[in-house]
PQR file with spaces between the fields and no chain letter, atoms N, CA, C, O and H, PARSE charges and radii, in Angstrom:
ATOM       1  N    UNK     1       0.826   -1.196    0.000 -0.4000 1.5000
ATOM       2  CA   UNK     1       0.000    0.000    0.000 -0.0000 2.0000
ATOM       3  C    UNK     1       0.868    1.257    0.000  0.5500 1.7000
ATOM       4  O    UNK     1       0.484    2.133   -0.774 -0.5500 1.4000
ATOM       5  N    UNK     2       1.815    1.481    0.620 -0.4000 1.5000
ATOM       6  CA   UNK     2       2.896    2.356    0.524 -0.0000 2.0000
ATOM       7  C    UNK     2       3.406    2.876   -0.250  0.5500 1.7000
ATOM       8  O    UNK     2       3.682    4.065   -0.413 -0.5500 1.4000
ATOM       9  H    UNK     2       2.127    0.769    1.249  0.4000 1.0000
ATOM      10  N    UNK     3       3.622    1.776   -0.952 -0.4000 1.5000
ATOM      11  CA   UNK     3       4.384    1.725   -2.629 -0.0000 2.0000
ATOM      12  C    UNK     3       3.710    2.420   -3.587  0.5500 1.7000
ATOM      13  O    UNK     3       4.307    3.157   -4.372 -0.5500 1.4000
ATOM      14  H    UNK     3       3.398    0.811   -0.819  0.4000 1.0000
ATOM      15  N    UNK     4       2.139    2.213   -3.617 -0.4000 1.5000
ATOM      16  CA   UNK     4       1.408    2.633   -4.660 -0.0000 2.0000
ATOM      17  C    UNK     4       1.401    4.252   -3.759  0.5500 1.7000
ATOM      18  O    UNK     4       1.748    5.200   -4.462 -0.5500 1.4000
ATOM      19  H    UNK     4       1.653    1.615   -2.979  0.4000 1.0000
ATOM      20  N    UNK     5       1.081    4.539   -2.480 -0.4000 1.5000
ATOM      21  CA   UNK     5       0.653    5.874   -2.444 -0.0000 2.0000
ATOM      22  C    UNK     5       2.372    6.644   -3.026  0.5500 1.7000
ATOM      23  O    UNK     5       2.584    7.493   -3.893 -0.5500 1.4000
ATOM      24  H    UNK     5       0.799    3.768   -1.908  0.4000 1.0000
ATOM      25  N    UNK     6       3.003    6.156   -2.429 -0.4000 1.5000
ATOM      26  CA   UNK     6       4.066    6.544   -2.969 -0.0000 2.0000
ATOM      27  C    UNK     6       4.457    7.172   -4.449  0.5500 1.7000
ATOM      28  O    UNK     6       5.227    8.074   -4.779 -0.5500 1.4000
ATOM      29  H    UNK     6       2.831    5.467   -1.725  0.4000 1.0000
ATOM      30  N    UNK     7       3.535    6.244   -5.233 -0.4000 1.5000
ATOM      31  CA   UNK     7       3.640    6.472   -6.543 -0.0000 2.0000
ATOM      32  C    UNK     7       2.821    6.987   -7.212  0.5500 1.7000
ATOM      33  O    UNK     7       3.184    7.167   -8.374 -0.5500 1.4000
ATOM      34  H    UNK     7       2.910    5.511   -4.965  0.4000 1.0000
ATOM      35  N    UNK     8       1.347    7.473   -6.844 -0.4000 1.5000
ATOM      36  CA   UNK     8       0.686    8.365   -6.849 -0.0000 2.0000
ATOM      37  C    UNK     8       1.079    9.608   -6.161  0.5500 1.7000
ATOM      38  O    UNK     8       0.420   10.516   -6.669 -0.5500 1.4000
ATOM      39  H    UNK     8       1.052    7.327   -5.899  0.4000 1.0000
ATOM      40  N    UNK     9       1.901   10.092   -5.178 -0.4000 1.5000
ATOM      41  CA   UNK     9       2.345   11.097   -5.050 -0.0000 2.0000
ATOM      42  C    UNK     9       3.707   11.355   -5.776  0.5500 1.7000
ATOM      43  O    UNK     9       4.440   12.313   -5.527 -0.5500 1.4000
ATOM      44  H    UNK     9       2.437    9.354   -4.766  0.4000 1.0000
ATOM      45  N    UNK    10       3.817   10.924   -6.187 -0.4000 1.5000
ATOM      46  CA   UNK    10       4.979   11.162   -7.643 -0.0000 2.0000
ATOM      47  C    UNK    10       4.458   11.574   -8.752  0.5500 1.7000
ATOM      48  O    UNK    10       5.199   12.317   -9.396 -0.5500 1.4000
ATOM      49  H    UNK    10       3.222   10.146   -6.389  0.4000 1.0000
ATOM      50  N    UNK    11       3.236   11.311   -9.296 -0.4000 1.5000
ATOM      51  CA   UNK    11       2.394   11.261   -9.888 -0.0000 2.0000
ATOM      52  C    UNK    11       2.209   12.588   -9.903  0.5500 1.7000
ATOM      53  O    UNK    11       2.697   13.308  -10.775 -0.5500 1.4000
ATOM      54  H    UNK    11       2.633   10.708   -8.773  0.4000 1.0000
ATOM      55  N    UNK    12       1.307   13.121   -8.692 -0.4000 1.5000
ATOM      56  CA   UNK    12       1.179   14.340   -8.748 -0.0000 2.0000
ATOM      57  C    UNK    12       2.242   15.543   -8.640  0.5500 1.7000
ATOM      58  O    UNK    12       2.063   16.719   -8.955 -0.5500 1.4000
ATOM      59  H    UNK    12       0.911   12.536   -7.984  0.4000 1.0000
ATOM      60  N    UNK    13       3.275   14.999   -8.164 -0.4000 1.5000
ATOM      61  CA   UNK    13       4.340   16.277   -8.701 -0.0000 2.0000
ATOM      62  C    UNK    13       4.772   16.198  -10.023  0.5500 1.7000
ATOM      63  O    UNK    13       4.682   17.302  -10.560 -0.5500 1.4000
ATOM      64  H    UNK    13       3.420   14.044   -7.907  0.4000 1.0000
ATOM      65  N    UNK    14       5.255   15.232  -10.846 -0.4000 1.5000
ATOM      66  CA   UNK    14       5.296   14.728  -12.131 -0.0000 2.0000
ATOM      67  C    UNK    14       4.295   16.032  -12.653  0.5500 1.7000
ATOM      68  O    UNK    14       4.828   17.115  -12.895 -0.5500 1.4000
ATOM      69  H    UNK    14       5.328   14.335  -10.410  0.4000 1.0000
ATOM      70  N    UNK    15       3.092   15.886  -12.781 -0.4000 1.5000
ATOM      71  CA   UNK    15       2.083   16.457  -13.418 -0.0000 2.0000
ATOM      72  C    UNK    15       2.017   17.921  -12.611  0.5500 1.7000
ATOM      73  O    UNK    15       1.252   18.399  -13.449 -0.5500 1.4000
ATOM      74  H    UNK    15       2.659   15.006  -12.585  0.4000 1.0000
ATOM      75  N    UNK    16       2.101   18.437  -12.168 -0.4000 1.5000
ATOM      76  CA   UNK    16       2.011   19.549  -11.408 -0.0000 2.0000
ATOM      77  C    UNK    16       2.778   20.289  -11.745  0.5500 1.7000
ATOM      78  O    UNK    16       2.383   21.349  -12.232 -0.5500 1.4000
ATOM      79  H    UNK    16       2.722   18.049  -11.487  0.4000 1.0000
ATOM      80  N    UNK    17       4.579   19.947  -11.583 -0.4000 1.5000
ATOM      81  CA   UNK    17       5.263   20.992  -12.079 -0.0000 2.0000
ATOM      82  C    UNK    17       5.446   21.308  -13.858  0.5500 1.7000
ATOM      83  O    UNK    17       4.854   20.835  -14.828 -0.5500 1.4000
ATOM      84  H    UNK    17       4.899   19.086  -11.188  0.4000 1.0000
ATOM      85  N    UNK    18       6.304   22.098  -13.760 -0.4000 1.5000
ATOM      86  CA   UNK    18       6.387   22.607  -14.880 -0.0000 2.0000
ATOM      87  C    UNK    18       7.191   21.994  -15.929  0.5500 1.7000
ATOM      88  O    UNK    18       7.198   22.221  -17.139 -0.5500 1.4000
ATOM      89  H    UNK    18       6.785   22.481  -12.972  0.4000 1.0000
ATOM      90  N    UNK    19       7.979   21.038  -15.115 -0.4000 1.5000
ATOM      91  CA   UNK    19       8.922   20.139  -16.309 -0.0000 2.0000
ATOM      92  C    UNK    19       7.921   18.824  -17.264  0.5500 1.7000
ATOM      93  O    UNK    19       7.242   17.962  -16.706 -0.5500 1.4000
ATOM      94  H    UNK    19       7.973   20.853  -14.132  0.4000 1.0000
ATOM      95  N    UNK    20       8.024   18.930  -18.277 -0.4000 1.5000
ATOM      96  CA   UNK    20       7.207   18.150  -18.975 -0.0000 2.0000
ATOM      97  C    UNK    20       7.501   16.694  -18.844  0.5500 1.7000
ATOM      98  O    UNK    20       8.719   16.526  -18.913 -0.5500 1.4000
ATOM      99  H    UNK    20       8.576   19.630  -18.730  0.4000 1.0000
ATOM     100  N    UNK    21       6.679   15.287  -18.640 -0.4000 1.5000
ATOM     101  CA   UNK    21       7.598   14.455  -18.730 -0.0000 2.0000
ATOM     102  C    UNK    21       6.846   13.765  -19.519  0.5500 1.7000
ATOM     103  O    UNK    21       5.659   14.091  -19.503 -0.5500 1.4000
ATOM     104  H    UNK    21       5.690   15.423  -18.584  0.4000 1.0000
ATOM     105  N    UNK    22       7.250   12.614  -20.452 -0.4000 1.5000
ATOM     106  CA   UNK    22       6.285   11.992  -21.078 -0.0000 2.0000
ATOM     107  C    UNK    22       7.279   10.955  -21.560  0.5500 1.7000
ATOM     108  O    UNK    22       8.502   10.933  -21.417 -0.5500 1.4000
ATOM     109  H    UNK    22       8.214   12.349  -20.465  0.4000 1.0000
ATOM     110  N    UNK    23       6.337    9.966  -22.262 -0.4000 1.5000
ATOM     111  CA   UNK    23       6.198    8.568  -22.714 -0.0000 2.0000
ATOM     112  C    UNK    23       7.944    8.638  -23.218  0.5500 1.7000
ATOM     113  O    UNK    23       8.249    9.199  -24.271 -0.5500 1.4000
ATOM     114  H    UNK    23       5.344    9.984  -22.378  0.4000 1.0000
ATOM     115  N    UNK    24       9.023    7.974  -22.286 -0.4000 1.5000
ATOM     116  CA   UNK    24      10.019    7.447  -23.248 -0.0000 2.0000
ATOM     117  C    UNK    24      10.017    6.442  -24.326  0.5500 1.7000
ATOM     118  O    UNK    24      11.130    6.384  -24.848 -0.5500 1.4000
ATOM     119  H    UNK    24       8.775    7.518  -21.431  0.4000 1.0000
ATOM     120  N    UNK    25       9.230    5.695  -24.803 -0.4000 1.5000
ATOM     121  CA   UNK    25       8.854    4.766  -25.535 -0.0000 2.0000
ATOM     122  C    UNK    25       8.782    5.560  -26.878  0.5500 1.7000
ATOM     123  O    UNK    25       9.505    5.366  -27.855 -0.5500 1.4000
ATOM     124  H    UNK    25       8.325    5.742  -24.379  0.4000 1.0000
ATOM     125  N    UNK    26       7.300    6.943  -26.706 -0.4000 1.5000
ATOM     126  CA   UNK    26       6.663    7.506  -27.736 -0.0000 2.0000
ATOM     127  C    UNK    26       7.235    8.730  -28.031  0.5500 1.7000
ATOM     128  O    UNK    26       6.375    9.483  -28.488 -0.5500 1.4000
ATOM     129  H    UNK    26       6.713    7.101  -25.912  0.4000 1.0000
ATOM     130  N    UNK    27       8.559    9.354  -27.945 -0.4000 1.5000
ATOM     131  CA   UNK    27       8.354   10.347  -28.501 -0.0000 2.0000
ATOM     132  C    UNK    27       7.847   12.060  -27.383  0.5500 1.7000
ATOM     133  O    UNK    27       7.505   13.217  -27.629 -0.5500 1.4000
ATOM     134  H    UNK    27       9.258    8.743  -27.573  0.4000 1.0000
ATOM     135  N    UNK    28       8.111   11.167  -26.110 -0.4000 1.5000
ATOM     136  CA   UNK    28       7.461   11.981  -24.791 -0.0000 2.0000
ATOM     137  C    UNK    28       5.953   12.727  -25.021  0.5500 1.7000
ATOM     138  O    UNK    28       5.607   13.847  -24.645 -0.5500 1.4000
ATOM     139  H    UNK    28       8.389   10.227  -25.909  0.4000 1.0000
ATOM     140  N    UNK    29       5.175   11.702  -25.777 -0.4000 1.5000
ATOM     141  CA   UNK    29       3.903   11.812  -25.470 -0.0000 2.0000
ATOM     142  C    UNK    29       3.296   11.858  -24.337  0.5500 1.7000
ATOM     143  O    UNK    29       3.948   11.179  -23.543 -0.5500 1.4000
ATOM     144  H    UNK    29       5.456   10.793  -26.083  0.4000 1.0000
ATOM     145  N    UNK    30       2.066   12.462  -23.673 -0.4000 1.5000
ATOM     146  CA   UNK    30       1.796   12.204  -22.536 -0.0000 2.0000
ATOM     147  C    UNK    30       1.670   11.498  -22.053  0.5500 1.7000
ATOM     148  O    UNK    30       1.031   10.640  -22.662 -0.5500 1.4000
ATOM     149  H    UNK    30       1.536   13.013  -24.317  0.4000 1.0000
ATOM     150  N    UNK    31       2.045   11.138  -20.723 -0.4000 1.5000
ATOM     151  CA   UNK    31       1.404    9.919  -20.020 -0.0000 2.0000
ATOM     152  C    UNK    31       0.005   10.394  -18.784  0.5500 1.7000
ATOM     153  O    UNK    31      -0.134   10.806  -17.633 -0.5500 1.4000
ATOM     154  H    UNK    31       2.564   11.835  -20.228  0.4000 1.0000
ATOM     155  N    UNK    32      -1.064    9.857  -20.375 -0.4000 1.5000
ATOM     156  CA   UNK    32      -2.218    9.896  -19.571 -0.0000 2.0000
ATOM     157  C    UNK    32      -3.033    8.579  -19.076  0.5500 1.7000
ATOM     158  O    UNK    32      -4.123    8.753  -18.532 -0.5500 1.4000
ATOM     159  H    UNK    32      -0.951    9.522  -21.310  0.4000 1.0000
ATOM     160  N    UNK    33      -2.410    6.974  -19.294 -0.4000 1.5000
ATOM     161  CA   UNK    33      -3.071    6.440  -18.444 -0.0000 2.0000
ATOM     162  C    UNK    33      -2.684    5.624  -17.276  0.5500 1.7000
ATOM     163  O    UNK    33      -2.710    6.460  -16.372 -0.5500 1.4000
ATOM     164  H    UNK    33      -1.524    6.833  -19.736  0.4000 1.0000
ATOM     165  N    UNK    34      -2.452    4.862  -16.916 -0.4000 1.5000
ATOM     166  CA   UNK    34      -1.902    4.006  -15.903 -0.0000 2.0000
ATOM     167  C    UNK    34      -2.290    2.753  -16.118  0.5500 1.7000
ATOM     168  O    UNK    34      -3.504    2.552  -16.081 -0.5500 1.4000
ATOM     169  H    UNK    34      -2.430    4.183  -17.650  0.4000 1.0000
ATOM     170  N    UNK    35      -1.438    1.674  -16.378 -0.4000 1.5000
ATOM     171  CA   UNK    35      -1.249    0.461  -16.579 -0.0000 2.0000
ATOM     172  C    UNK    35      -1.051   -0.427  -15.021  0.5500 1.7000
ATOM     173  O    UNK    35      -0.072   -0.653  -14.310 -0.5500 1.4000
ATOM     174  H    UNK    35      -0.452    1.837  -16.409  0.4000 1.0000
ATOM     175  N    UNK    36      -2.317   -0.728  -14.945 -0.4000 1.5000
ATOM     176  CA   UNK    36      -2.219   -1.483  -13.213 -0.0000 2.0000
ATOM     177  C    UNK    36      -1.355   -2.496  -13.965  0.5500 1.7000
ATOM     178  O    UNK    36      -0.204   -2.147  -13.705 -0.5500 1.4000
ATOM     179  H    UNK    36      -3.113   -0.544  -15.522  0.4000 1.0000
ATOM     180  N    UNK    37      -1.311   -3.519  -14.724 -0.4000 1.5000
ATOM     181  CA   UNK    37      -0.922   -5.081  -14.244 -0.0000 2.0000
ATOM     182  C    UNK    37       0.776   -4.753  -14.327  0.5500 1.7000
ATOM     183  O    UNK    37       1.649   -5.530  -13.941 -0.5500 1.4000
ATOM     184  H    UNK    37      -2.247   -3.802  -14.935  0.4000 1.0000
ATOM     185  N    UNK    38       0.996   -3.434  -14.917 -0.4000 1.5000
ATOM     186  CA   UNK    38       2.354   -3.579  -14.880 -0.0000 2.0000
ATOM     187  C    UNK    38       3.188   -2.493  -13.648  0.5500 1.7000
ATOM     188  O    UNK    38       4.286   -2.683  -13.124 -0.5500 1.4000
ATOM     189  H    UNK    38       0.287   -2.802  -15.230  0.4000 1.0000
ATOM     190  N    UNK    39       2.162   -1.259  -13.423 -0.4000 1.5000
ATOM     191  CA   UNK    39       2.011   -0.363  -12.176 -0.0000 2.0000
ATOM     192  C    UNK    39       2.865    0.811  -13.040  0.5500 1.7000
ATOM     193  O    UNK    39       4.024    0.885  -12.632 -0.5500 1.4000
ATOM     194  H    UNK    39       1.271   -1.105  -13.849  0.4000 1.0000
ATOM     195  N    UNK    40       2.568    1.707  -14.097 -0.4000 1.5000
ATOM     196  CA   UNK    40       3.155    2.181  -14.685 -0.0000 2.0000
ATOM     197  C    UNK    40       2.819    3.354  -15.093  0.5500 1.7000
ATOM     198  O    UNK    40       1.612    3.326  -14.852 -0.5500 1.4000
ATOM     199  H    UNK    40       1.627    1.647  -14.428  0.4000 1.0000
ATOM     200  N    UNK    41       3.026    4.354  -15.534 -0.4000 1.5000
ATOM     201  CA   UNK    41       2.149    5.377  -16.040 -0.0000 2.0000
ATOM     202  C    UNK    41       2.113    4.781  -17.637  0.5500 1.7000
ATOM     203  O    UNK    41       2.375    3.583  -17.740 -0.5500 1.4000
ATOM     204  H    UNK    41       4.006    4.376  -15.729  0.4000 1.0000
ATOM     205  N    UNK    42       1.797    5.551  -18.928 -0.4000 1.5000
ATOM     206  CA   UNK    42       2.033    4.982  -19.792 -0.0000 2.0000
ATOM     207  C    UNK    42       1.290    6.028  -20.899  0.5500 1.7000
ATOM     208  O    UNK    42       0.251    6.451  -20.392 -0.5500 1.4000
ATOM     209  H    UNK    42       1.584    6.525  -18.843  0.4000 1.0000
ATOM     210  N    UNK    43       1.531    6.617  -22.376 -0.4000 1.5000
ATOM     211  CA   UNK    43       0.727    7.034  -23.440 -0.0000 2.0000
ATOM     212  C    UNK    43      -0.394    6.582  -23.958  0.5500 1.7000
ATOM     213  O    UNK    43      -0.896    5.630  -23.361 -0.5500 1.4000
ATOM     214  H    UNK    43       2.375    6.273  -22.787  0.4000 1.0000
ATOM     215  N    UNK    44      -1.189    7.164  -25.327 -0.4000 1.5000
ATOM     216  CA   UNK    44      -2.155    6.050  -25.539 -0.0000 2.0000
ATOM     217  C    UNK    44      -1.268    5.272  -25.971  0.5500 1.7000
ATOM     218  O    UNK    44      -1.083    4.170  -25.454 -0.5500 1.4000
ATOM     219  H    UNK    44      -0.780    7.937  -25.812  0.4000 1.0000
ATOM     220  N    UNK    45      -0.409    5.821  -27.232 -0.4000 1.5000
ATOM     221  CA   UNK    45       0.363    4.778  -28.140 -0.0000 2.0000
ATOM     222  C    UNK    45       0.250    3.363  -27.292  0.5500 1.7000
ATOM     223  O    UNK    45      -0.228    2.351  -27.802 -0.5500 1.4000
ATOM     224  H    UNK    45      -0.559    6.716  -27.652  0.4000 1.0000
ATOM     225  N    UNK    46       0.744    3.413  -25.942 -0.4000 1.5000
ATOM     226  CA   UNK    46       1.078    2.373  -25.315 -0.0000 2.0000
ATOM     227  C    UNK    46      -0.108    1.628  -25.269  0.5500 1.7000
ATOM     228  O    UNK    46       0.062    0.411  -25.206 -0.5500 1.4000
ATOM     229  H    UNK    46       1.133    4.236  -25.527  0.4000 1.0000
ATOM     230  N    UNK    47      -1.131    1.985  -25.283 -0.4000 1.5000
ATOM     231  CA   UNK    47      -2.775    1.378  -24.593 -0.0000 2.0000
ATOM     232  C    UNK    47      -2.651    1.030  -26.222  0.5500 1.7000
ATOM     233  O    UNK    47      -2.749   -0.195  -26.152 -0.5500 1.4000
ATOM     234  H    UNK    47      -1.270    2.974  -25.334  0.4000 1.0000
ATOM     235  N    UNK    48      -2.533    1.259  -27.322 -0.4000 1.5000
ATOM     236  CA   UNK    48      -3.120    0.768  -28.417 -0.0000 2.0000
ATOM     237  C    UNK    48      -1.982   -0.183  -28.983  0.5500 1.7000
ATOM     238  O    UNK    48      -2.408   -0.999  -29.800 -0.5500 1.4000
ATOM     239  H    UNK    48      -2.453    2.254  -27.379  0.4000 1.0000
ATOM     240  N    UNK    49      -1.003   -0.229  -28.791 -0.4000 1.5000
ATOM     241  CA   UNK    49       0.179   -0.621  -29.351 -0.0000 2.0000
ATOM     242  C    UNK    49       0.660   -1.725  -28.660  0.5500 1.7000
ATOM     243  O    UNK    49       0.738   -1.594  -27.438 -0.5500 1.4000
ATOM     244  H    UNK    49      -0.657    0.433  -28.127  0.4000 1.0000
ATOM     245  N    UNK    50       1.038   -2.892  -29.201 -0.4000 1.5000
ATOM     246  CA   UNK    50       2.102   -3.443  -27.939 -0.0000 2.0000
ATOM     247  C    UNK    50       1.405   -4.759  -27.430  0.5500 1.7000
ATOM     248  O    UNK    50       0.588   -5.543  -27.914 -0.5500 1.4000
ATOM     249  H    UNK    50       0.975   -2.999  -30.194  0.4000 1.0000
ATOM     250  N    UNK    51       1.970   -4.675  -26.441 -0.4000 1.5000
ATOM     251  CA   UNK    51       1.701   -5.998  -25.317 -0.0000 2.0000
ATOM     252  C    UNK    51       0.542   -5.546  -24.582  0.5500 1.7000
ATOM     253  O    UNK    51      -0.322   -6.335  -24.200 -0.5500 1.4000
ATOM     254  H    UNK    51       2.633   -4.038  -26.047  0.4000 1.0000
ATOM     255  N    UNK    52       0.482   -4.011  -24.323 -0.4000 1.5000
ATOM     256  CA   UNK    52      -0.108   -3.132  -23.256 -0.0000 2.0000
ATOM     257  C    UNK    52      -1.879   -3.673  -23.629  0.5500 1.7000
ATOM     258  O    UNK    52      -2.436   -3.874  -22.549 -0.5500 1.4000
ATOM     259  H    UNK    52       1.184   -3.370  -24.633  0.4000 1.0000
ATOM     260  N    UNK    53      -2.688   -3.898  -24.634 -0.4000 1.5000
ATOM     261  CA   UNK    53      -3.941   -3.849  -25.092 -0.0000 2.0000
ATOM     262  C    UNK    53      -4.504   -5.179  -24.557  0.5500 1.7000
ATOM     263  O    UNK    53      -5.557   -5.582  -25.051 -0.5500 1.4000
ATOM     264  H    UNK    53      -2.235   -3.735  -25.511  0.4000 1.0000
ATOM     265  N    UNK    54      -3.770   -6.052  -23.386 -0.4000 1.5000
ATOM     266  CA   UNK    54      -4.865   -6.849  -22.982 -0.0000 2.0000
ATOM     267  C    UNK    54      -4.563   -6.754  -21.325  0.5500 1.7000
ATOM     268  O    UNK    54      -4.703   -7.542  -20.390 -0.5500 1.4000
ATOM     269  H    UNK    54      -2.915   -5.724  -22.985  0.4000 1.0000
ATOM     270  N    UNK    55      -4.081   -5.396  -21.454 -0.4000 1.5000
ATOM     271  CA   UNK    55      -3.291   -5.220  -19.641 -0.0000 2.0000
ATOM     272  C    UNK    55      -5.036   -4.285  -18.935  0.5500 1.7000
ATOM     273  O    UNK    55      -5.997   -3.900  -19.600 -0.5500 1.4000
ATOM     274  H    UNK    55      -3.967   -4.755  -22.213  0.4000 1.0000
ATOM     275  N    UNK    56      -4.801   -4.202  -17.328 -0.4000 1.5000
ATOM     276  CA   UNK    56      -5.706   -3.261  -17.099 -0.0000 2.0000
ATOM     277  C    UNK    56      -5.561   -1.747  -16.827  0.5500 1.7000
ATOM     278  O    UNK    56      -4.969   -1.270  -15.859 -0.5500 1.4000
ATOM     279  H    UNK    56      -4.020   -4.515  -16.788  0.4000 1.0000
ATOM     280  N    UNK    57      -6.207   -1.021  -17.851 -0.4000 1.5000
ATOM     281  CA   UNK    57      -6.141    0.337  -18.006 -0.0000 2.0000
ATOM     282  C    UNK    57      -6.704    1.129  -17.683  0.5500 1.7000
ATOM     283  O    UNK    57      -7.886    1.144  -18.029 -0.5500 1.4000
ATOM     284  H    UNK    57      -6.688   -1.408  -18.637  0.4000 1.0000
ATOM     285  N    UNK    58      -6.244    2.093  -16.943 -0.4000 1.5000
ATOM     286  CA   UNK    58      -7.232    3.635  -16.746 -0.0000 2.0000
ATOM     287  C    UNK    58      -7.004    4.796  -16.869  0.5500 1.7000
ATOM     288  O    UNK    58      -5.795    5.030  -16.860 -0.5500 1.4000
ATOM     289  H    UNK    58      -5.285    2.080  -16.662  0.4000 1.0000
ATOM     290  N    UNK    59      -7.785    5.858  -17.011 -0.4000 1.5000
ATOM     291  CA   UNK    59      -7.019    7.037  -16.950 -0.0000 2.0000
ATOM     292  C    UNK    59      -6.214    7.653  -16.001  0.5500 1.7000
ATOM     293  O    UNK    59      -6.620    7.123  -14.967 -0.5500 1.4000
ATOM     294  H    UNK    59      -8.767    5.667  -17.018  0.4000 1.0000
ATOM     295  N    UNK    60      -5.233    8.519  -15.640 -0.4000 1.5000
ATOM     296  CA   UNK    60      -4.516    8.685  -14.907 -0.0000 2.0000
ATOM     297  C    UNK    60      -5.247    9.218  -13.201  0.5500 1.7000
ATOM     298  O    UNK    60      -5.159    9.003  -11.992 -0.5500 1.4000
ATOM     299  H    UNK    60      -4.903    8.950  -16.480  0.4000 1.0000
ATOM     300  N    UNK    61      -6.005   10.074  -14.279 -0.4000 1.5000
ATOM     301  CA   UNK    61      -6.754   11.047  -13.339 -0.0000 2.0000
ATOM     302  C    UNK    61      -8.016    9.637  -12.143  0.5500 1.7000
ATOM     303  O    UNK    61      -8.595    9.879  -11.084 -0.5500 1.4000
ATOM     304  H    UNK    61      -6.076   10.249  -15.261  0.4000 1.0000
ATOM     305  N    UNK    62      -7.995    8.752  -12.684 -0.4000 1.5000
ATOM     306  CA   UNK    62      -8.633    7.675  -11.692 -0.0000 2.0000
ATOM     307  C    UNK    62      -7.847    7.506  -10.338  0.5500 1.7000
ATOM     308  O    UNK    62      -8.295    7.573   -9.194 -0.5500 1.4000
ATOM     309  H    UNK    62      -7.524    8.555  -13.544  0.4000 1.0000
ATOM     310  N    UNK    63      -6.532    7.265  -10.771 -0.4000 1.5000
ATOM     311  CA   UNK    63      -5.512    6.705   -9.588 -0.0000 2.0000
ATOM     312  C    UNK    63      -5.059    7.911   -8.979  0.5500 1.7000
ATOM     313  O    UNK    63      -4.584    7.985   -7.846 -0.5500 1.4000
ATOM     314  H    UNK    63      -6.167    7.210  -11.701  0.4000 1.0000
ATOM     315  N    UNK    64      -5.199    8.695   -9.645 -0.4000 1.5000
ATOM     316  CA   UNK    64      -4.368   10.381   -8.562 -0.0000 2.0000
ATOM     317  C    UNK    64      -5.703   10.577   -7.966  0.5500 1.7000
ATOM     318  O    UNK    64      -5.572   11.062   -6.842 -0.5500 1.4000
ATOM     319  H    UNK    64      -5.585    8.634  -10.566  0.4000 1.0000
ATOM     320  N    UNK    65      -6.639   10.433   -8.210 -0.4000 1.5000
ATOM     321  CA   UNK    65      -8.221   11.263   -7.630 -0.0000 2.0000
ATOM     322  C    UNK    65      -8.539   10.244   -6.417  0.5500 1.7000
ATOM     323  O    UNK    65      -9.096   10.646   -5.395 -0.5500 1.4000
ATOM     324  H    UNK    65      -6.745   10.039   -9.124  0.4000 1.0000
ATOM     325  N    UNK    66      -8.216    9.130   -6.566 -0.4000 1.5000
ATOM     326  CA   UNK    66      -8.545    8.132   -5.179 -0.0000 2.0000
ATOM     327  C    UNK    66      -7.374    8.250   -3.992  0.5500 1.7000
ATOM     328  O    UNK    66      -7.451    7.623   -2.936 -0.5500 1.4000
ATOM     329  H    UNK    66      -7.764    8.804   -7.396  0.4000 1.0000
ATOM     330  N    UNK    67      -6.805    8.720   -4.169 -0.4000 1.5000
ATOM     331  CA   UNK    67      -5.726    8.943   -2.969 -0.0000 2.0000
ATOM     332  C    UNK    67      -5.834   10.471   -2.786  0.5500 1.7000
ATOM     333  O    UNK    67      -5.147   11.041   -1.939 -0.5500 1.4000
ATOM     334  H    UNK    67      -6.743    9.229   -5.027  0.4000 1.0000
């Protein structure tokens, strides 16, 4: 449980400040969703592309809004 709040408050500084960070995979696209089975942030590219399309997905704003 630690781990994840942990990483939801990373989350929100990530997104908060002013340094941009995004998808190393894509091109630093945003990372707007979160990949539970792998615990990750992640682009769409990633949600449509890949291994990622039979993982469980949500938007970001799900996992920052419950903590």
């Amino acid at each position: 449980m630690f781990v994840y709040y942990l990483f939801v408050v990373c989350l929100f500084i990530i997104f908060s400040s002013e340094t941009a960070v995004g998808c190393p995979v894509h091109n630093n696209r945003p990372l707007e969703f979160y990949d539970k089975d792998v615990g990750e942030a992640v682009c769409s590219h990633c949600v449509v592309v890949g291994e990622r399309q039979t993982h469980a997905i949500v938007p970001i704003d799900e996992v920052v809004s419950h903590n």
